[in-house]
C-alpha positions as CSV (number, residue, x, y, z in Angstrom):
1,X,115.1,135.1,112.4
2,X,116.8,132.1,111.3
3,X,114.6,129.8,108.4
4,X,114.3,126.2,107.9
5,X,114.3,124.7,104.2
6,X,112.9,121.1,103.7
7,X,114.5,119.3,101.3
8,X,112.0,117.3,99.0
9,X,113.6,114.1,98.0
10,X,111.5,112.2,95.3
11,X,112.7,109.2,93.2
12,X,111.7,109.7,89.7
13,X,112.2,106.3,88.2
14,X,113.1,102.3,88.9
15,X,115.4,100.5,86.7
16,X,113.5,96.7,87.0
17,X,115.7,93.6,86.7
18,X,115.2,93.5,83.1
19,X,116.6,97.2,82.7
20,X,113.6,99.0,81.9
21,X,112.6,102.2,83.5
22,X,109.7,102.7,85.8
23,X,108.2,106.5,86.1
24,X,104.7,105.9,87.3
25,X,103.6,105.5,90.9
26,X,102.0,102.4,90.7
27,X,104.7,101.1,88.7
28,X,107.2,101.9,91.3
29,X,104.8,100.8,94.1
30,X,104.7,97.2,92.5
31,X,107.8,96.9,92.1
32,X,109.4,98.1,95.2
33,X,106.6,95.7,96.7
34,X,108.2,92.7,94.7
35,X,111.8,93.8,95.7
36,X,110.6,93.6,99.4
37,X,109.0,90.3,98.9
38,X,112.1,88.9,97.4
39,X,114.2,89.9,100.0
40,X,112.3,88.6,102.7
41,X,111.5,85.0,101.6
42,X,108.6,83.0,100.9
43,X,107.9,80.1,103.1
44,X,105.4,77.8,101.1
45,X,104.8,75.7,104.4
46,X,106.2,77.1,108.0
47,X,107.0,75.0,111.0
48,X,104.9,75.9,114.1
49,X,107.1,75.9,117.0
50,X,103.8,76.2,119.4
51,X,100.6,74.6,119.5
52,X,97.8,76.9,118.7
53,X,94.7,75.1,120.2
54,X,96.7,74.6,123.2
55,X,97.0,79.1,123.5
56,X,93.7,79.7,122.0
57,X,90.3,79.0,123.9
58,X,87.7,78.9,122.0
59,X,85.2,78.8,124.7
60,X,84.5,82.2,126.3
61,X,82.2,82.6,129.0
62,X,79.8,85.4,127.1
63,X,77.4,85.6,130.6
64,X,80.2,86.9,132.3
65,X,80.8,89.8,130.0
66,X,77.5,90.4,129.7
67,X,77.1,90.8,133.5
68,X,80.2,92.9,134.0
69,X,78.5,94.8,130.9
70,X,75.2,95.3,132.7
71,X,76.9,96.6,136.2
72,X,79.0,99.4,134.8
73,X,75.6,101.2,133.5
């Protein structure tokens, strides 16, 4: 009977950009979380290609629903 062994990878500490070591898991959490905001960018004001009121109507017919609603029972 052939067996199956499951590796357990675990990383046990960070090195942050000042060259300290991180052990705990929040500690790593953060900064793993900072590292992935760096590399993705922060856009302090984004250009909309679309216009959003034009795509979104804020007017729904509620009645409607309501009816379909009361038919189904």
């Amino acid at each position: 009977m052939a067996t199956v062994s499951y590796r357990r990878n675990a990383i046990t500490r960070l090195k942050d950009d000042y060259g300290n070591f991180v052990t705990d898991h929040a500690g790593k959490a953060s900064l793993l979380l900072v590292a992935f905001r760096y590399r993705m960018g922060i856009s302090l004001q984004p250009h909309m290609a679309f216009d959003l009121h034009s795509l979104i109507s804020l007017n729904v017919d509620m009645e409607s629903l309501i009816a379909l609603l009361l038919k189904r029972r």
